[in-house]
C-alpha positions in Angstrom: 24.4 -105.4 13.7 21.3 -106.5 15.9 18.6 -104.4 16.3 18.3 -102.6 19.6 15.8 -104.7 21.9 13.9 -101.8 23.9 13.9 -101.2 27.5 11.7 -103.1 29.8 11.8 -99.2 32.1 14.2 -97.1 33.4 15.5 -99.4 35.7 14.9 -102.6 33.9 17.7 -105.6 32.3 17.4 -104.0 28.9 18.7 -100.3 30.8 21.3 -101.7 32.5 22.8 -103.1 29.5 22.2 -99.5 28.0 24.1 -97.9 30.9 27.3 -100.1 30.1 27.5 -99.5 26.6 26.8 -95.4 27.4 29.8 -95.9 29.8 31.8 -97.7 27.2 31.5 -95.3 24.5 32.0 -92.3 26.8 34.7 -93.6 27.7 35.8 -94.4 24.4 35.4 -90.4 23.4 37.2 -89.4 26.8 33.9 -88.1 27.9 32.9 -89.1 31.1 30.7 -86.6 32.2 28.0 -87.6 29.4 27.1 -90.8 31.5 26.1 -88.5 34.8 24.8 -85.9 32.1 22.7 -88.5 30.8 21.6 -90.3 34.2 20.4 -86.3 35.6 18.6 -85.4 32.3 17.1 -89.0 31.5 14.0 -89.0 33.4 13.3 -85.1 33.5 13.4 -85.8 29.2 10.9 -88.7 29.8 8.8 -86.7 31.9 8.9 -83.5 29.5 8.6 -85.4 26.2 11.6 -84.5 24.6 12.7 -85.9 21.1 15.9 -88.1 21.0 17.6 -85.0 19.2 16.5 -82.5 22.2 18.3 -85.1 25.1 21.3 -85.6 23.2 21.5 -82.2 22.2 20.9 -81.7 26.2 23.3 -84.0 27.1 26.4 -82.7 24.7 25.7 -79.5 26.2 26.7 -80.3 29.2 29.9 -81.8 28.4 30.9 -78.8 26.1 29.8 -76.8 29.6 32.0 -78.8 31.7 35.5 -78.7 28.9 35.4 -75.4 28.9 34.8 -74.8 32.3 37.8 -77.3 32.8 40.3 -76.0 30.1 39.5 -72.2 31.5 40.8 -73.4 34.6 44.0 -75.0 33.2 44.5 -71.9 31.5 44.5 -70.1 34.1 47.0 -71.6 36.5 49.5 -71.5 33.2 49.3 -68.2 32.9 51.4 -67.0 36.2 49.2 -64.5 37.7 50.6 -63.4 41.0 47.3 -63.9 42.5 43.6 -64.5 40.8 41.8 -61.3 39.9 38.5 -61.3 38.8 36.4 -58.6 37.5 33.9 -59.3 39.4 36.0 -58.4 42.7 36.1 -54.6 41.1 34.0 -52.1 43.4 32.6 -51.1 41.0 30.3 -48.9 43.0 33.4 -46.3 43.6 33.5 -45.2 39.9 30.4 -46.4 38.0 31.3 -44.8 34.4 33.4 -47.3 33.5 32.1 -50.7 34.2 30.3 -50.7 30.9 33.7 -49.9 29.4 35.6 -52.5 31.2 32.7 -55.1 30.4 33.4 -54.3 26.4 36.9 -55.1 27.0 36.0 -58.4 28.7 34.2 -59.6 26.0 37.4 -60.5 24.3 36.8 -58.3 20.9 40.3 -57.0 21.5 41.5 -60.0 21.1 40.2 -61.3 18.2 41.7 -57.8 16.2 44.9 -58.4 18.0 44.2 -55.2 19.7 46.3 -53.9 22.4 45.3 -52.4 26.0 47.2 -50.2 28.3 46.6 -48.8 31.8 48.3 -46.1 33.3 48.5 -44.4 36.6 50.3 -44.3 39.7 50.1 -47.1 41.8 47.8 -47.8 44.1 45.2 -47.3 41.5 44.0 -50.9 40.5 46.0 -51.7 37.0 47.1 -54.7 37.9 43.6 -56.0 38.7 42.3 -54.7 36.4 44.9 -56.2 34.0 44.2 -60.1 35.7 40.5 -59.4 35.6 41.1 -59.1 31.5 43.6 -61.9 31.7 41.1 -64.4 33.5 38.3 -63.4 31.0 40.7 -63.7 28.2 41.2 -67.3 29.6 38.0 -68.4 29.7 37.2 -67.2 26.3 39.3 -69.9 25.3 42.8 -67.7 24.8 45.9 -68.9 26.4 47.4 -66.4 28.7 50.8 -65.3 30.0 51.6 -62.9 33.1 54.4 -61.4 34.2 56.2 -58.2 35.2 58.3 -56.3 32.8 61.3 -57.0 34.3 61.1 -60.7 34.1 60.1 -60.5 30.3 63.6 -59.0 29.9 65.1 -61.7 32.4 63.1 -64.3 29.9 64.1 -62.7 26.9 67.6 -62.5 27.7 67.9 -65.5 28.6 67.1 -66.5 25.5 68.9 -64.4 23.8 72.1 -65.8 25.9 71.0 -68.8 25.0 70.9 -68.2 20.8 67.2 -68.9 20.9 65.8 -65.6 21.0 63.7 -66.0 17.7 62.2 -69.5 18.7 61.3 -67.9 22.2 59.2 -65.0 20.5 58.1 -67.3 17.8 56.4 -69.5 20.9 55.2 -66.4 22.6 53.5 -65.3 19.6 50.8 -68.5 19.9 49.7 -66.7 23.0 46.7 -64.7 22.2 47.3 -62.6 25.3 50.5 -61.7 27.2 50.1 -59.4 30.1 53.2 -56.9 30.9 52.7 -55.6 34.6 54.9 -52.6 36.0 56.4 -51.1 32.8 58.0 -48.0 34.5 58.9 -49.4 37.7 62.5 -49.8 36.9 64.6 -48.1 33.9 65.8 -50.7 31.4 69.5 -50.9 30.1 69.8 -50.1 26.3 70.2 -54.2 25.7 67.1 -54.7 28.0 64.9 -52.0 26.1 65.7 -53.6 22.5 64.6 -57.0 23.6 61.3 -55.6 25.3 61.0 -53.9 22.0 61.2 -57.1 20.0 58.3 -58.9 22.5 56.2 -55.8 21.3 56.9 -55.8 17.6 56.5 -59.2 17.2 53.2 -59.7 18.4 52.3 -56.4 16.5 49.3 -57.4 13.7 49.8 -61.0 15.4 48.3 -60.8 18.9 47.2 -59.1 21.7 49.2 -57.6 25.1 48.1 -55.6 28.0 50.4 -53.2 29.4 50.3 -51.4 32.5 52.4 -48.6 34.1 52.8 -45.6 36.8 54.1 -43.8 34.0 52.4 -41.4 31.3 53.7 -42.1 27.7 55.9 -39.1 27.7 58.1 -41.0 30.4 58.9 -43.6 28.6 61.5 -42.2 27.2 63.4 -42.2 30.4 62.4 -46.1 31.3 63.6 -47.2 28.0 66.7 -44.7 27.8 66.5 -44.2 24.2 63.4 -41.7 22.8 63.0 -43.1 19.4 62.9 -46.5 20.9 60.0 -45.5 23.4 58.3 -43.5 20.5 58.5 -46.5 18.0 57.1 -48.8 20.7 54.3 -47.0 22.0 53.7 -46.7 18.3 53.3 -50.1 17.8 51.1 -50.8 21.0 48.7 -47.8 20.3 48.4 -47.5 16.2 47.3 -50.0 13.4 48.8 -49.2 9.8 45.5 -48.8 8.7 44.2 -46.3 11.3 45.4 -43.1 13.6 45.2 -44.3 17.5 42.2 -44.4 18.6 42.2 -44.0 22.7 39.6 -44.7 25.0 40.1 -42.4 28.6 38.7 -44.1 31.5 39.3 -44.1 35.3 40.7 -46.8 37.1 38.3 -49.1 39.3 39.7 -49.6 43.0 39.7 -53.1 44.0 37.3 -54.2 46.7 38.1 -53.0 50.3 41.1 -50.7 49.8 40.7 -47.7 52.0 39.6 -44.1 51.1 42.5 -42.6 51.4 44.4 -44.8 49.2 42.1 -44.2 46.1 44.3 -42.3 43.5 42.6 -42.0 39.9 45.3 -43.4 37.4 45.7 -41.6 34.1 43.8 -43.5 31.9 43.4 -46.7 29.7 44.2 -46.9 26.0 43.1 -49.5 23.4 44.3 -49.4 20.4 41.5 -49.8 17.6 41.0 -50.6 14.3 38.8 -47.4 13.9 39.8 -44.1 14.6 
């Protein structure tokens, strides 16, 4: 191969031909936002002295920047929230003491462990933001994410189940780092209904993460589920490792922004099950 002739300047033949080939190879590596990367950072490296290694190292930043930012996105739309929740909508002003708590949980650490979170408290209290927020944090720390209430997890499960494909269908849901279960509570489940919620929990259990929430304390699960060792044996598999005792975290529910006084009700609390008691 030729040597490289160098540039008459920024703007001169010898650039031009520069730009193409930049715009070639970019392409090339389905990476087009290096060329506008490179065109922003070019003269502010010039001017600053950077070394070769310190613009491209400039440059691939920003296309690592904009993927993520991109693939977050697509994450996000894929994982059926009813409507997009951020943490950052929380008033966080109504109930200080846990936004440090909250932030720890954002962070993702739970997910990495395959830990499990659970928010209870009767509604009107902010669980199902609460649960998004973690969702949409979840998504942009690069974890795929799926939402949905806990009666259409049954409907999905039985569907499959109708369908003979049960084990492929938890098999699948098992690549999800997260799965969020809204409304556990709302509506008792049928005995076939509570084993097949009961398999979604076991078989992400040491696998991966889910988020639960409910109007209902743990001691009314029994009645949801209509069976008491099946309610016990779940909550036992959301809450507790094998290697540890549950360890459970108590916090207060943040109130989403611009709900009125009146309507603030503080929920029971939130568990997350830990690998330390």
């Amino acid at each position: 191969m030729a040597a490289r002739k160098p540039t008459s300047g920024p703007g001169g033949p010898a650039a031009e031909e520069t730009l193409k080939e930049l715009t070639y190879l970019a392409g090339a590596l389905k990476a087009p936002r290096v060329i506008e990367a490179a065109a922003r950072l070019g003269d502010h490296a010039r001017d600053a002295g950077w070394s070769h290694e310190e613009y491209l190292a400039a440059v691939l930043d920003r296309e690592v920047a904009a993927r993520n930012a991109s693939g977050a996105q697509l994450r996000i739309r894929a994982a059926g929230f009813g409507a997009r929740k951020t943490l950052e909508d929380v008033d966080w002003t109504a109930q200080p003491g846990i936004r440090q708590q909250v932030a720890a949980l954002a962070s993702g650490g739970f997910l990495t462990e395959a830990r499990n979170v659970v928010l209870l408290g009767p509604p009107g209290t902010g669980k199902t933001h609460l649960a998004t927020g973690l969702g949409v944090a979840a998504a942009h720390h690069g974890h795929r994410v799926l939402f949905a209430t806990a009666t259409d997890w049954v409907t999905r499960l039985s569907d499959a189940h109708r369908a003979g494909r049960l084990p492929n269908e938890l098999a699948r849901l098992r690549r999800y780092g997260l799965i969020v279960v809204d409304e556990v509570g709302y509506l008792p489940f049928e005995q076939d209904a509570a084993n097949l919620f009961f398999q979604l929990v076991s078989s992400r259990y040491e696998h991966a993460s889910l988020i639960l929430t409910s109007n209902l304390p743990f001691s009314g699960w029994g009645a949801v589920f209509g069976d008491q060792a099946v309610a016990a044996a779940m909550i036992d598999r959301v809450v507790t490792t094998p290697t540890s005792a549950p360890s459970r975290r108590q916090l207060p529910a943040a109130q989403p922004r611009h709900r009125h006084p009146a309507q603030h009700q503080r929920p029971t609390g939130i568990y997350s099950r830990s690998s330390s008691p």
